[in-house]
C-alpha positions in Angstrom: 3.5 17.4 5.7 1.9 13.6 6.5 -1.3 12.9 4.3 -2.9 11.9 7.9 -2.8 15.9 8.0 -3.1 17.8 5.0 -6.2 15.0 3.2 -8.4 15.2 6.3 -7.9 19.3 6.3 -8.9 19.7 2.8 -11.9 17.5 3.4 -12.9 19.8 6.2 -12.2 22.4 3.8 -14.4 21.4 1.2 -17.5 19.7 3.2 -17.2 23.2 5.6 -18.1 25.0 2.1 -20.2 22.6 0.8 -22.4 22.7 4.5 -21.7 26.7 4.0 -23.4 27.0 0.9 -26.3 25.1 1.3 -26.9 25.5 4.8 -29.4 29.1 4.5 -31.7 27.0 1.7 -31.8 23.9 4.0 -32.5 25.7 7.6 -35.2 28.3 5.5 -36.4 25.3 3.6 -37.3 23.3 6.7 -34.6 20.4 5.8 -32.7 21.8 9.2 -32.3 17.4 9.7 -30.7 16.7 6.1 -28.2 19.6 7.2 -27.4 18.2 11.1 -27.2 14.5 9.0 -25.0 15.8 6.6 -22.9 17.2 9.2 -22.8 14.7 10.9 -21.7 12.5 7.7 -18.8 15.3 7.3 -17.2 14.4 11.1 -17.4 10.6 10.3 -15.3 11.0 7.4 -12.8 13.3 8.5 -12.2 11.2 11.4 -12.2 8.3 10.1 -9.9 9.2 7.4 -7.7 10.8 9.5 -7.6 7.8 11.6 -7.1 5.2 8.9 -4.3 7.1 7.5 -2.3 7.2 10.3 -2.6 3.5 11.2 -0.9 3.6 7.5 1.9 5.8 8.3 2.3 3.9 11.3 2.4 0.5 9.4 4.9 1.6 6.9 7.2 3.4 9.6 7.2 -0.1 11.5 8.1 -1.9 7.9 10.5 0.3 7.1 12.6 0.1 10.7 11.9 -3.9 10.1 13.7 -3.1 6.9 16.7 -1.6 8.2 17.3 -3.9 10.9 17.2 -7.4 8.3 19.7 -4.9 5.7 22.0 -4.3 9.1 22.4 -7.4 11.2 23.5 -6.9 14.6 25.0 -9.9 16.6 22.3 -11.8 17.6 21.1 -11.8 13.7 23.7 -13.5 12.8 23.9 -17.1 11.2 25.4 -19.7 13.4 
């Protein structure tokens, strides 16, 4: 499975039962804001993590074909 999967997942994981555990003392506790911020937080990371890391994936797919075609030279590679 591609990190750009599996790491964002088990962020949602955790910050779903991190917002799960404290989210009865916050609403009952009146801090219903530092609950909507700190779900709003949780989205902005998983995104964005899941975004950066597959622009990676991408970038090292691209070097890797680069790779192959400099070990393999076709015709027009070749020195004149």
């Amino acid at each position: 499975m591609r990190k750009s999967i599996w790491i964002p997942s088990a962020i949602f994981i955790y910050f779903f039962a991190i917002a799960f555990y404290f989210a009865e003392d916050w609403i009952r506790g009146g801090k219903l804001l530092n609950f909507i911020i700190l779900c709003s937080f949780e989205i902005f990371v998983i995104i964005g993590s899941f975004i950066f890391l597959r622009k990676k994936e991408r970038f090292a797919e691209q070097r890797k074909n680069n790779s192959r075609r400099t070990h393999y030279p076709s015709e027009e590679n070749k020195p004149k």
